[in-house]
NUDREN-294762 format. One line per 2 residues: number of its first residue (from 1); their letters; for each residue x, y, z of C-alpha. Coordinates in Angstrom, 2 decimals. Layout:
<nodes>
NUM = A = X/Y/Z; ...
</nodes>
This chain:
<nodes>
1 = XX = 32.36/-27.14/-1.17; 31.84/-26.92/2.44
3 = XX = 32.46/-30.34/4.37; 29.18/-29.60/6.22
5 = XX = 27.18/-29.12/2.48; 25.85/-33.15/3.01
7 = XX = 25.32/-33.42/6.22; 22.53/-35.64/7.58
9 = XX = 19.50/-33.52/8.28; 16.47/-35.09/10.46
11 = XX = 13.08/-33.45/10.08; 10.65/-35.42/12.79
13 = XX = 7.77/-33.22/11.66; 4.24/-34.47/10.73
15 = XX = 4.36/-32.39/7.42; 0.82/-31.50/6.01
17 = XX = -0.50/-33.33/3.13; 0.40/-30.94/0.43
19 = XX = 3.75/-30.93/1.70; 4.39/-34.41/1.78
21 = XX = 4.01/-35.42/-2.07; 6.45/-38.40/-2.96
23 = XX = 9.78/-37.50/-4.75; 7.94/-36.25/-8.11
25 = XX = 10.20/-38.10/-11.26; 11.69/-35.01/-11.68
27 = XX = 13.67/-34.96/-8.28; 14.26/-38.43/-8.61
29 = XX = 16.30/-37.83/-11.00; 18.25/-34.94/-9.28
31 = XX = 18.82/-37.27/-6.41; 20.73/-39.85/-8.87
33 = XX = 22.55/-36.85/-10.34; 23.53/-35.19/-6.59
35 = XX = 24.25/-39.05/-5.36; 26.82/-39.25/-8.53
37 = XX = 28.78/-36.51/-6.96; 28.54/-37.25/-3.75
39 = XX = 25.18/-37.09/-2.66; 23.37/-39.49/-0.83
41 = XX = 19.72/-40.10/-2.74; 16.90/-37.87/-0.91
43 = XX = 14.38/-40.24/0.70; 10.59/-40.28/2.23
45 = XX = 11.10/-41.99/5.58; 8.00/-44.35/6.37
47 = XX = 7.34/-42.35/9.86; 6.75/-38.72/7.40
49 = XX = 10.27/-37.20/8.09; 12.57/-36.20/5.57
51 = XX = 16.41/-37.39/5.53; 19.07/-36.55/3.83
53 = XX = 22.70/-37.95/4.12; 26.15/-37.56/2.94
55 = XX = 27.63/-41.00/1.07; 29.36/-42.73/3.07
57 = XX = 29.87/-40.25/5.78; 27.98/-41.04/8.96
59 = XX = 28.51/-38.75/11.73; 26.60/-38.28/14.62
61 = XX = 24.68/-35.39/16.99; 21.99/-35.78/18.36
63 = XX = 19.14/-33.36/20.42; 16.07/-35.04/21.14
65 = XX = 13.94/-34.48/23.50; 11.31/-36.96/25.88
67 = XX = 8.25/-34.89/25.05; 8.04/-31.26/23.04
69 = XX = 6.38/-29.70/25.97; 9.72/-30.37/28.11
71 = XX = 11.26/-27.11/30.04; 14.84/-25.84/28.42
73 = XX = 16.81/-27.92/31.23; 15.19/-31.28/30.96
75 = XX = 16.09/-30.95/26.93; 19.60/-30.05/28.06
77 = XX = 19.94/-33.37/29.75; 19.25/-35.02/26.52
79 = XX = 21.76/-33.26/24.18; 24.10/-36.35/23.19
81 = XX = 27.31/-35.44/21.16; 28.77/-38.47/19.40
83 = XX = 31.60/-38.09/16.88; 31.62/-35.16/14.41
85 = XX = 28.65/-32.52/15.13; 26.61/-32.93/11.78
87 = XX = 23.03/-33.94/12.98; 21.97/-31.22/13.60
89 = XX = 17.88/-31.59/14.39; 16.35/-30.07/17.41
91 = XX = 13.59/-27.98/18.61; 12.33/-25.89/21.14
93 = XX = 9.08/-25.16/22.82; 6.58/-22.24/23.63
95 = XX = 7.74/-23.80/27.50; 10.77/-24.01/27.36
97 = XX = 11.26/-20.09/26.01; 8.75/-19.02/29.03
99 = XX = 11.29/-20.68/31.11; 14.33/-19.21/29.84
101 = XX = 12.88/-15.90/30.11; 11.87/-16.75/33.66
103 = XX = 15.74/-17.14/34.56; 16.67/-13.96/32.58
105 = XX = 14.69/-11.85/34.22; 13.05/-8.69/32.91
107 = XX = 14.70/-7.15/29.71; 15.97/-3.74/30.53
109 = XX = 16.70/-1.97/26.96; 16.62/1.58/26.77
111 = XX = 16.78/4.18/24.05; 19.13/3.20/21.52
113 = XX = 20.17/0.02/23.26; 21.90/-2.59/21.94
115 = XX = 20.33/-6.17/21.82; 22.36/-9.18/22.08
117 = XX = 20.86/-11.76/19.51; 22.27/-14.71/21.47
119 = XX = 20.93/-13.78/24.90; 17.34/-14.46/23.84
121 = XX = 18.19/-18.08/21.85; 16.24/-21.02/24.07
123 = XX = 18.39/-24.55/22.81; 20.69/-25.00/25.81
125 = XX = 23.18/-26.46/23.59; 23.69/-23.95/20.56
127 = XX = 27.12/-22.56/21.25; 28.10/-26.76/20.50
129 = XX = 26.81/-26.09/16.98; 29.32/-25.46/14.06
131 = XX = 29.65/-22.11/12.70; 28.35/-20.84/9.14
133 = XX = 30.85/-20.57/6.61; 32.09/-16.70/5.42
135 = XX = 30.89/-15.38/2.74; 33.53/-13.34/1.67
137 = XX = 34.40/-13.86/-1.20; 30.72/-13.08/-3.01
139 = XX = 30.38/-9.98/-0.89; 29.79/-6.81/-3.78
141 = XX = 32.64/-3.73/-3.40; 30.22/-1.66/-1.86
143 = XX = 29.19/-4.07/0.92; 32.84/-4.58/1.82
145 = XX = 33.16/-1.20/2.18; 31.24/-0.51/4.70
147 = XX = 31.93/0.91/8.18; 30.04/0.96/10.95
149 = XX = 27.95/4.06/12.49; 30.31/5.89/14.42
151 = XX = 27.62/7.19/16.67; 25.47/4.19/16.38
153 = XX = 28.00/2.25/17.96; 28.84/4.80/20.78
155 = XX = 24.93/4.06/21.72; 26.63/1.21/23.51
157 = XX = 28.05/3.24/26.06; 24.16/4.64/27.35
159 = XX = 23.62/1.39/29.26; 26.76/2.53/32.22
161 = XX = 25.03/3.42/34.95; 25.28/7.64/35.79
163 = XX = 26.61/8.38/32.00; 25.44/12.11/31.06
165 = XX = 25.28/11.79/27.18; 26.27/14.82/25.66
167 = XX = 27.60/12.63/22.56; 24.36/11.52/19.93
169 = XX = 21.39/13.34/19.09; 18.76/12.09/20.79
171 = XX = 16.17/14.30/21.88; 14.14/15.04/25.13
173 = XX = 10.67/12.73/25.28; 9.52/15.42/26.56
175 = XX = 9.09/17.11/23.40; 7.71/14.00/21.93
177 = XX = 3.70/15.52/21.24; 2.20/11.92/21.83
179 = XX = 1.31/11.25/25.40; 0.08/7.09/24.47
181 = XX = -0.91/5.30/21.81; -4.05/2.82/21.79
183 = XX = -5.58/-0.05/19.68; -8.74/-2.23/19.79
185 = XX = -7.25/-5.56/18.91; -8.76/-9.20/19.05
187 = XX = -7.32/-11.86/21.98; -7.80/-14.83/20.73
189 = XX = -10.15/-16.08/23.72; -13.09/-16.33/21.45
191 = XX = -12.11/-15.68/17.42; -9.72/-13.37/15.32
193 = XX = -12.90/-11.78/13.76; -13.59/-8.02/13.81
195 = XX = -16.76/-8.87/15.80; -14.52/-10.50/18.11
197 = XX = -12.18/-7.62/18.40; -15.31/-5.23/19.30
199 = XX = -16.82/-7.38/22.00; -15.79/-7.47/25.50
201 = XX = -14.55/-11.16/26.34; -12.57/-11.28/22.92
203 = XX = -10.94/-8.17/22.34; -9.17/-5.87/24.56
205 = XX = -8.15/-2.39/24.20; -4.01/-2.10/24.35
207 = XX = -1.71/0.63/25.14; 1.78/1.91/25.41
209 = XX = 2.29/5.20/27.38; 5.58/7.74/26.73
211 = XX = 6.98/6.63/29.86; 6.02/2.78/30.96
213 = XX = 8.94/1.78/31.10; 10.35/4.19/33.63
215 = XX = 11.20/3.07/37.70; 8.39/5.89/38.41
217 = XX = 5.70/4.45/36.61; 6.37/0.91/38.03
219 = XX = 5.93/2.14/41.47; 2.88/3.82/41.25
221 = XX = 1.13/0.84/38.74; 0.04/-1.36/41.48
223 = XX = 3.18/-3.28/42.37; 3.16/-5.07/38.77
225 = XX = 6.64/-3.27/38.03; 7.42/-1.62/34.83
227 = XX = 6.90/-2.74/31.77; 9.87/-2.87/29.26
229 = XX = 9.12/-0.94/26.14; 7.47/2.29/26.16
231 = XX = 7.13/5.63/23.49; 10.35/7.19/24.90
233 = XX = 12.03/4.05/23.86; 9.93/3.03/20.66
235 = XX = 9.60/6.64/18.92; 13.28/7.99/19.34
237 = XX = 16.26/6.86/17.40; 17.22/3.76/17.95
239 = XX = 19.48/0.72/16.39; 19.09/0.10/12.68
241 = XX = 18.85/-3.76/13.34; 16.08/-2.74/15.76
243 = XX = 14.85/-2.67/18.94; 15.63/-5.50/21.67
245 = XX = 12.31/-6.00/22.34; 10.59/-6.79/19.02
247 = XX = 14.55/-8.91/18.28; 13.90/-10.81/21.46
249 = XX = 10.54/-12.21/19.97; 11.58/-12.44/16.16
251 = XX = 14.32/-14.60/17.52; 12.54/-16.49/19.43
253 = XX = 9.86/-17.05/16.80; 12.17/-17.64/14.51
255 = XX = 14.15/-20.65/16.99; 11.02/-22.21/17.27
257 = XX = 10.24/-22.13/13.68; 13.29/-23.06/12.07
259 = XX = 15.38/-24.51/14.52; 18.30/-23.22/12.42
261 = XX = 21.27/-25.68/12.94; 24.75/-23.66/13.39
263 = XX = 25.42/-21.75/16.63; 26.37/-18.34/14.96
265 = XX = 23.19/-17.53/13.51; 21.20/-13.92/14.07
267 = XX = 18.48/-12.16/13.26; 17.47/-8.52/12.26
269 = XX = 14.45/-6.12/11.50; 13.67/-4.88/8.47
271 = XX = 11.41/-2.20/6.21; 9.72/-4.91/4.82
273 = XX = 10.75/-7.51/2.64; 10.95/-5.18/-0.56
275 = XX = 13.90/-2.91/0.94; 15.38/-6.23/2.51
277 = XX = 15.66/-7.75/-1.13; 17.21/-3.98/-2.37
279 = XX = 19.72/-4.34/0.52; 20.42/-8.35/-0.07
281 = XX = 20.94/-7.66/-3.74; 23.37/-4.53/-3.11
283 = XX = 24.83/-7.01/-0.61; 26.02/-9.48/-2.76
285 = XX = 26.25/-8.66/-6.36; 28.05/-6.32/-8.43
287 = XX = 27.53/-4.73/-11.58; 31.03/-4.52/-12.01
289 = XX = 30.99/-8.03/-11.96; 28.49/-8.76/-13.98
291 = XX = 26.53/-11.37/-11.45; 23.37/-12.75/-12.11
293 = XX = 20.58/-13.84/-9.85; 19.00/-17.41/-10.43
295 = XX = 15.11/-17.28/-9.85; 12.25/-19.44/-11.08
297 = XX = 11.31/-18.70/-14.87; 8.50/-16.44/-13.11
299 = XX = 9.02/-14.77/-10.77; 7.80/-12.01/-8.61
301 = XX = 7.53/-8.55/-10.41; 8.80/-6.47/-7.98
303 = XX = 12.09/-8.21/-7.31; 13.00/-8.33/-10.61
305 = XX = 12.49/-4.44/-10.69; 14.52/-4.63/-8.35
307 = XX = 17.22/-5.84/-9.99; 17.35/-4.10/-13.19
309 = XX = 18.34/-1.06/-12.29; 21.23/-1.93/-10.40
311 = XX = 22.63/-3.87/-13.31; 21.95/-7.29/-12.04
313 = XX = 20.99/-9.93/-14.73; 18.30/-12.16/-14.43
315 = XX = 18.37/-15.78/-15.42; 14.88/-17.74/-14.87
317 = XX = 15.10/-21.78/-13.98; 12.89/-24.46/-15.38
319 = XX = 9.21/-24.77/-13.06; 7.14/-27.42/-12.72
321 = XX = 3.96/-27.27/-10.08; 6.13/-27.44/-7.23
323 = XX = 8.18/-24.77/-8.65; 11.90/-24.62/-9.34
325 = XX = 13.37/-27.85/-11.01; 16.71/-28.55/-8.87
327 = XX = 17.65/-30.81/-12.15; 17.28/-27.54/-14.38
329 = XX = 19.09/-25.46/-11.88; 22.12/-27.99/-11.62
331 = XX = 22.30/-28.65/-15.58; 22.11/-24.76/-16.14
333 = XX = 25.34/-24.42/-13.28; 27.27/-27.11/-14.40
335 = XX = 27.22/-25.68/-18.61; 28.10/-22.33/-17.58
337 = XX = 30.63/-21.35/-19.78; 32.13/-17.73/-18.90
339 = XX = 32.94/-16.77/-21.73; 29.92/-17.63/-24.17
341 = XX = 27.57/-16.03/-21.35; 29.85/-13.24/-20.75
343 = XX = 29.65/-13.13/-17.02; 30.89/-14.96/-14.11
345 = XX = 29.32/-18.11/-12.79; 26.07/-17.13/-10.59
347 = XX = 26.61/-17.38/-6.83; 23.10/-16.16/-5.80
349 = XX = 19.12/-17.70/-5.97; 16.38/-15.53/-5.18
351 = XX = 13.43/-17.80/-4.64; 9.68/-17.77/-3.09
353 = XX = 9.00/-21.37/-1.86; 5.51/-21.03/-0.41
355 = XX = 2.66/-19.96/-2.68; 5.56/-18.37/-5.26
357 = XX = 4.32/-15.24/-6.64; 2.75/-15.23/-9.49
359 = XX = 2.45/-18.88/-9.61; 1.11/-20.26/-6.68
361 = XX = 3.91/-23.26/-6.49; 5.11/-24.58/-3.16
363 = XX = 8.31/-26.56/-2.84; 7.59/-29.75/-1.19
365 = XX = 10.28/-30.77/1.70; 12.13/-32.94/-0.82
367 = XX = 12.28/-30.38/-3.65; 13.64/-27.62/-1.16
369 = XX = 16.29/-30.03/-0.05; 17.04/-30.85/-3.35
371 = XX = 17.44/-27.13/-4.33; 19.93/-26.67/-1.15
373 = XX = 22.20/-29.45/-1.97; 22.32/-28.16/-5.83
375 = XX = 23.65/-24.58/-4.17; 25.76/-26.12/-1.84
377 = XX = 27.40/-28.02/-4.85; 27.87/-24.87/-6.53
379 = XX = 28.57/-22.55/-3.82; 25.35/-20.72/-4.45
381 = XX = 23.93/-18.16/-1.68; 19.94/-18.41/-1.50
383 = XX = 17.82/-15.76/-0.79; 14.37/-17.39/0.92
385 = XX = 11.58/-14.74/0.37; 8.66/-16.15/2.88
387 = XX = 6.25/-13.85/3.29; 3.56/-16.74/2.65
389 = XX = 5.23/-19.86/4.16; 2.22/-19.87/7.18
391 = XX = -0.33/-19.90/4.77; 0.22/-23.71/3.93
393 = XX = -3.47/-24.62/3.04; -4.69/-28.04/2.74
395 = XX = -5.52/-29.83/-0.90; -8.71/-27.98/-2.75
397 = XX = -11.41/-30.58/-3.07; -14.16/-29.34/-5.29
399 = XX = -16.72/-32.12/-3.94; -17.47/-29.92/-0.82
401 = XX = -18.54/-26.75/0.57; -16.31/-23.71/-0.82
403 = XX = -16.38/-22.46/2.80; -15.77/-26.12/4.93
405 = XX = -12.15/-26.12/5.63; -10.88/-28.72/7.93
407 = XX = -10.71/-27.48/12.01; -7.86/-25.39/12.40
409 = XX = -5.20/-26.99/14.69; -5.93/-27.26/17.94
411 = XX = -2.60/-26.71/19.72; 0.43/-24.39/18.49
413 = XX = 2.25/-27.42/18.20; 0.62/-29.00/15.39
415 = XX = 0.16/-26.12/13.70; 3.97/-25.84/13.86
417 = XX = 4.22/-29.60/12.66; 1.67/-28.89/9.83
419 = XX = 4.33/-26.76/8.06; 6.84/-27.95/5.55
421 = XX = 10.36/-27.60/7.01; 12.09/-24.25/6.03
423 = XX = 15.56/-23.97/3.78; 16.94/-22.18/7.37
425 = XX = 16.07/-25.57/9.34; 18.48/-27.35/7.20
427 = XX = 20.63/-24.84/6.07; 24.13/-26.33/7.81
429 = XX = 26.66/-23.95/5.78; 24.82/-20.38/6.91
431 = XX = 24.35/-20.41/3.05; 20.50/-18.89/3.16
433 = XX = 19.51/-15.22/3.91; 15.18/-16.02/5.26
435 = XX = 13.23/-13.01/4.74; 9.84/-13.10/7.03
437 = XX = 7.07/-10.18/6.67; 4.12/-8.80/9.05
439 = XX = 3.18/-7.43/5.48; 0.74/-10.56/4.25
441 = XX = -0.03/-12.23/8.01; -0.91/-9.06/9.86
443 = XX = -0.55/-5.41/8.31; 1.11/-4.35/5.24
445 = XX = 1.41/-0.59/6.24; 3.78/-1.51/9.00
447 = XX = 6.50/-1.51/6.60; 8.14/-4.17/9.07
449 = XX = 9.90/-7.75/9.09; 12.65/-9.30/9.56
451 = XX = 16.12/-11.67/8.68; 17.63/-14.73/9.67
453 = XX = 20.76/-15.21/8.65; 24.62/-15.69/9.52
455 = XX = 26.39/-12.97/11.80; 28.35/-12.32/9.10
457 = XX = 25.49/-11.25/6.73; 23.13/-9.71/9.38
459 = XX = 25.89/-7.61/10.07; 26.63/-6.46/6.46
461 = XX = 22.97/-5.95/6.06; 22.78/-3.42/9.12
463 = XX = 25.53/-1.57/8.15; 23.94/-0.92/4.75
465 = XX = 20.70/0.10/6.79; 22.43/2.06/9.22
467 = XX = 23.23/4.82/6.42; 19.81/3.70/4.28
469 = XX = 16.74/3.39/6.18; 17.82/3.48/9.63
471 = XX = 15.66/0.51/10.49; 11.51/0.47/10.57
473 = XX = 9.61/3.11/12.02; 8.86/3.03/16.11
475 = XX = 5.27/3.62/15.50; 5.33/-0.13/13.89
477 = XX = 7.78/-1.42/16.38; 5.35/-0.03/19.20
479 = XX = 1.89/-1.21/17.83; 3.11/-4.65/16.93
481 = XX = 4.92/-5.19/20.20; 1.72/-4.33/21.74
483 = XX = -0.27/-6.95/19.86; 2.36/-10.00/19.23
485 = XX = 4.45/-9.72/22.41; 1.85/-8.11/25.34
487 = XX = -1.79/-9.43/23.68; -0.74/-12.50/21.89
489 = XX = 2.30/-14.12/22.90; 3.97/-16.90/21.02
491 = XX = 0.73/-19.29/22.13; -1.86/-16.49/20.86
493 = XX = 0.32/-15.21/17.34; 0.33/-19.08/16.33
495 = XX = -3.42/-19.29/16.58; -3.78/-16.25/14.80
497 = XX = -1.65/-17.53/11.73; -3.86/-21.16/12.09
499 = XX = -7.08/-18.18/12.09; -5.33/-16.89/8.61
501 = XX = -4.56/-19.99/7.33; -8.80/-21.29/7.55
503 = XX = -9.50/-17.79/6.14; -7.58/-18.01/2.85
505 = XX = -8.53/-21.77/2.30; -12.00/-20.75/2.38
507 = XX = -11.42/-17.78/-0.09; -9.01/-20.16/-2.41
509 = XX = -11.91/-22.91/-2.47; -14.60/-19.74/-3.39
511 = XX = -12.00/-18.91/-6.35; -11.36/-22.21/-7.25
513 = XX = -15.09/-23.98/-7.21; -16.05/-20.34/-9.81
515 = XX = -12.57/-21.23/-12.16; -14.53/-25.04/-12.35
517 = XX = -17.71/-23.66/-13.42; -16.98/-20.52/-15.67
519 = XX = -13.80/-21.28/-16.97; -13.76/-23.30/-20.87
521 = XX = -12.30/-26.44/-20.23; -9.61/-27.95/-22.59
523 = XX = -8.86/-23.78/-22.95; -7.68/-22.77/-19.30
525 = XX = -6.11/-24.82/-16.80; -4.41/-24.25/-13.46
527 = XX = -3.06/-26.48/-10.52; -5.01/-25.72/-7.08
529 = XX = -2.21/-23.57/-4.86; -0.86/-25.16/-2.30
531 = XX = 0.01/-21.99/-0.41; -0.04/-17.86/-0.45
533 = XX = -3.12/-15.84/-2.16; -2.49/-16.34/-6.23
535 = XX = -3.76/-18.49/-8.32; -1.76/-19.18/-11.79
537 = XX = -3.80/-19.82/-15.04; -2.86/-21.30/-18.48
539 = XX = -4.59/-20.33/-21.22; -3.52/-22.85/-24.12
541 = XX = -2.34/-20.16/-27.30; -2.21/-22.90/-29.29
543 = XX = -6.22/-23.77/-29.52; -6.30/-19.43/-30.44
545 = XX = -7.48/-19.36/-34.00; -5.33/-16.81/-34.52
547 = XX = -2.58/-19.57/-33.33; 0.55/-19.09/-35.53
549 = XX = -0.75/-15.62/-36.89; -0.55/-13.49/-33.91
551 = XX = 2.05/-13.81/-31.20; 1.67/-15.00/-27.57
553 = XX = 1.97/-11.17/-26.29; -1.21/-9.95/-28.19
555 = XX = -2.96/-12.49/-27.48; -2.19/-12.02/-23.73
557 = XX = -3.04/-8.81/-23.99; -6.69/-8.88/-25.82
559 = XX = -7.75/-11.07/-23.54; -6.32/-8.63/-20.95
561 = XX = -8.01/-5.20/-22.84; -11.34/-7.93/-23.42
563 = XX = -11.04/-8.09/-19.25; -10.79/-4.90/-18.33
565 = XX = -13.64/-3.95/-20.76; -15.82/-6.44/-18.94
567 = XX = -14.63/-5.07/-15.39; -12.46/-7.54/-13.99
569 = XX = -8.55/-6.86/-13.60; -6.22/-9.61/-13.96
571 = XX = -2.51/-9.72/-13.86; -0.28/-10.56/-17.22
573 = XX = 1.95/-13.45/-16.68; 4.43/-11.75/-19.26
575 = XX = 4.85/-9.37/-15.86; 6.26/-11.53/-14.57
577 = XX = 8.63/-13.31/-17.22; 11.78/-12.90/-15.34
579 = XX = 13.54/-13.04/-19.14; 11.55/-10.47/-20.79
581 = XX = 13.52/-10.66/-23.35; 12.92/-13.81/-24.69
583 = XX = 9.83/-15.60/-26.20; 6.84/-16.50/-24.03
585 = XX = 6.47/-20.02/-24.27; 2.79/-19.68/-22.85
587 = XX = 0.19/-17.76/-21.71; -0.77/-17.22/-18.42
589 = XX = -3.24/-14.87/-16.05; -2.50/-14.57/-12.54
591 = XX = -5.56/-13.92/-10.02; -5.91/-13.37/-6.66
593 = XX = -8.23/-14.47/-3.80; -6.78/-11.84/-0.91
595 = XX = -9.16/-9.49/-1.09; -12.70/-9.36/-2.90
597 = XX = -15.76/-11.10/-1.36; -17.12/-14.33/-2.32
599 = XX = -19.34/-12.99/-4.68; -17.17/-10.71/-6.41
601 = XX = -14.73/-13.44/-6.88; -17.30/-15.55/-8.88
603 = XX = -18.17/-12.56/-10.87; -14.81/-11.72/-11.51
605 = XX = -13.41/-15.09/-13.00; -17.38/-15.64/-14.67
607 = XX = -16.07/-11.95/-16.53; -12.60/-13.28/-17.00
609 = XX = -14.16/-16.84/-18.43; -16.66/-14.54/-20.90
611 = XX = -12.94/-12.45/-22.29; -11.89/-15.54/-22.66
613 = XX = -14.38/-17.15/-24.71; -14.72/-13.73/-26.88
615 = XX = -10.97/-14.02/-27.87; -11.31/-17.50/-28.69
617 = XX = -14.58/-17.03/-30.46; -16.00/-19.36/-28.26
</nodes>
């Protein structure tokens, strides 16, 4: 175990009220079971933050900061190193990266360029941090293997000043048939709304030109200079971990996000969280070796299609409504007997801790340090699928309005304060891989995200893409520099998650207020999600009068043939049984509130109530 796996972890974060839920029994008593080997017991501070702390190891490092609007150099006076370098809490500000950026200057990348992760990282002190451990020894054969791109690595050489390439592929712009590209997009002055977008003082038509970010350009564009990504750049080949200028804001973003604390950490782009999870998995397991990925006893569909065909077993861990029990993860670790399961001890969790698909459960800051210190006991590698984590919604209340939310925060950083801490921002060993999507917070057809994780893995992952995918297209690199870089900023992208954030409460309360009135009680039941777009249903088998006559697959699936009969499409929660193979211990319908209007929503679950009751013979 890593001598940095309990180190003390300081979260001074206002966390939202569904986030901040006292230590359920459950991880009460997975703190006395971590504190009996070596744990210290995971506490609620009385000021909201979380702290965690190795027994009888205090060390000491400190980064605070006299105000979070401070510039990068006035938070560099205030980096105290005492002792050991454990504590490991800082953050950064919107400032203080419009500052460093100030002093760097304007980014020149070109085609193909290489971008240097650590040149766009804001925390004046992060080369003091500790290193993430290597992961060597859990990489799969075929990861190992690896080599770099020959030619994607000569790309390195374009930057020298009078170099005639004659060595990659590239070709001529010229012959590039798209002259610009242009969107209508909203600014954020006024709303987010599509009415917003089409009117003059809150939405603004964008563009990037083939050559904008040429000398010639800047000198005939009224003195402004050029700009620093253009089609040339954007639509010919380029790096497989992406382009400098979408890295230089995903870092950043992701810096101010999760504030992750070791020096050597990077990030990359990716196709979308989907191919990332294909790539992770072909990263590090092996069906040679017979590994098995740990996820929650649900889980989401797709990733365990994932798995399946490349011979990866799938072992699901106890839930509750906060989602994974770390108790039922460390009991299931600690009996694993080779031999009787027939396959090595797992060394890798694939978890959704915001709004989990299918269920709807969000880990509370506790339970997601709990989970961490269980992996870090058992050397375990976690794979943090986030494509929800900003939709972090407040508690459903049935006793008002479906569409009164509470305001929306008013500055980016309470918004930032609102959210529950990530596994990154306490993830001291480099032990997590994060996976963050444009997919469910902006546009699903980009086919475009991104990974934070250690050098080591980022670097195994783009030498996989580099003879995969190549990296996402330029067309989505282009458009979505245009709107979260040029239009929106750091400032303006923030607002626009708040903007999502309202918008889903309101559609979860709509769902939620029609499951209350045209659902049979004592039949169905469901806890309010926390987070994401799905909402998770029980339907009690046992009060089926066919209970003990019919199994808990058909009668899952009459209700599901009575549904689609009456017009309304549910999903099966046997889909999502990440042990197929065994018996369903329940029955469960997962719905979702991303997409249909109000009305439709209260027709759909008033159909789904009606299959219900016909099933029962209600």
């Amino acid at each position: 175990m890593s001598h940095r796996a309990v180190t003390t972890l300081l979260f001074r974060r206002c966390l939202s009220t569904p986030a901040t839920a006292l230590l359920t029994s459950s991880s009460a008593r997975t703190s006395r079971k971590l504190s009996q080997r070596g744990f210290a017991s995971l506490q609620q501070k009385s000021s909201g933050s979380w702290q965690t702390a190795a027994a009888g190891r205090p060390r000491c490092f400190s980064v605070t900061s006299t105000s979070r609007s401070s510039s990068s150099a006035a938070a560099a006076t205030e980096v105290q190193y005492e002792s050991e370098p454990a504590d490991r809490q800082y953050s950064i500000t919107i400032g203080d990266i419009e500052a460093r950026r100030k002093r760097d200057g304007r980014l020149v990348a070109g085609t193909a360029a290489m971008a240097d992760i650590d040149s766009f990282k804001t925390f004046p002190a992060w080369r003091q941090l500790p290193k993430a451990r290597r992961w060597d020894h859990i990489l799969s054969k075929e990861s190992a293997a690896r080599e770099p791109c020959v030619l994607k690595q000569a790309a390195r050489h374009l930057k020298k000043p009078g170099l005639i390439s004659l060595g990659g592929g590239l070709p001529s712009p010229e012959h590039f048939p798209i002259l610009n590209m242009s969107m209508r997009v909203p600014t954020g002055q006024t709303e987010f709304t599509e009415a917003a977008a089409a009117s003059e003082d809150g939405g603004a038509t964008v563009s990037m030109g083939k050559y904008d970010a040429s000398q010639a350009l800047g000198a005939t564009s009224g003195g402004s200079g050029p700009a620093e990504y253009d089609l040339s750049i954007a639509l010919n080949y380029g790096q497989s971990k992406g382009s400098a200028q979408m890295l230089r804001w995903v870092t950043e973003h992701t810096e101010l996000v999760c504030h992750p604390p070791y020096s050597d950490w990077s990030t990359c782009l990716t196709v979308g969280s989907t191919g990332a999870l294909e790539q992770a998995l072909r990263i590090f397991c092996d069906r040679e070796r017979g590994d098995t990925m740990l996820t929650e006893t649900y889980s989401f569909s797709t990733a365990l299609e994932t798995a399946a065909p490349l011979g990866i077993k799938v072992l699901g861990v106890e839930m509750d409504d906060q989602g994974m029990l770390p108790e039922s993860l460390d009991d299931l670790l600690s009996g694993w007997d080779v031999k009787a399961r027939g396959s090595p001890k797992p060394h890798l969790l694939y978890t959704v801790p915001s709004g989990q698909n299918p269920t709807g459960a969000t880990q509370g800051a506790a339970r997601r340090k709990a989970i961490y210190d269980v992996c870090s006991l058992h050397d375990v590698y976690i794979l943090e699928d986030e494509p929800y984590y900003f939709i972090q919604m407040p508690p459903y209340q049935r006793d008002r309005p479906a569409t009164s939310t509470p305001a929306p925060a008013q500055t980016s950083d309470e918004f930032l304060q609102s959210l529950i801490p990530t596994f990154v921002s306490f993830d001291v060993d480099g032990r997590v891989m994060r996976m963050d999507s444009f997919s469910k917070v902006l546009v699903p057809g980009s086919r475009m995200g991104w990974l934070t994780a250690s050098e080591q893995i980022i670097e195994r992952f783009v030498r996989h893409a580099e003879a995969c995918n190549q990296g996402p297209s330029g067309f989505s690199q282009a458009a979505l520099y245009e709107i979260v870089e040029k239009t929106w900023g750091h400032e303006g992208y923030l607002k626009w998650l708040a903007h999502i954030r309202e918008s889903y409460t309101q559609r979860r309360n709509i769902l939620l207020d029609a499951c209350e009135d045209h659902l049979p009680a004592g039949i169905v039941s469901w806890t309010p999600p926390a987070a994401g777009m799905f909402h998770w249903m029980k339907v009690d088998h046992t009060k089926h009068p066919d209970h003990g006559k019919r199994s808990i697959l058909e009668l899952e699936e009459e209700i599901f043939d009575l549904c689609i009969e009456k017009g309304v499409l549910v999903a099966r929660g046997s889909w999502f049984a990440a042990q197929p193979d065994q018996p369903q211990t329940g029955m469960y319908f997962r719905a979702t509130f991303a997409a249909a209007s109000a009305s439709a929503m209260t027709e759909a679950i008033c159909r789904f109530g009606e299959a219900v009751r016909e099933s029962y013979r209600l």
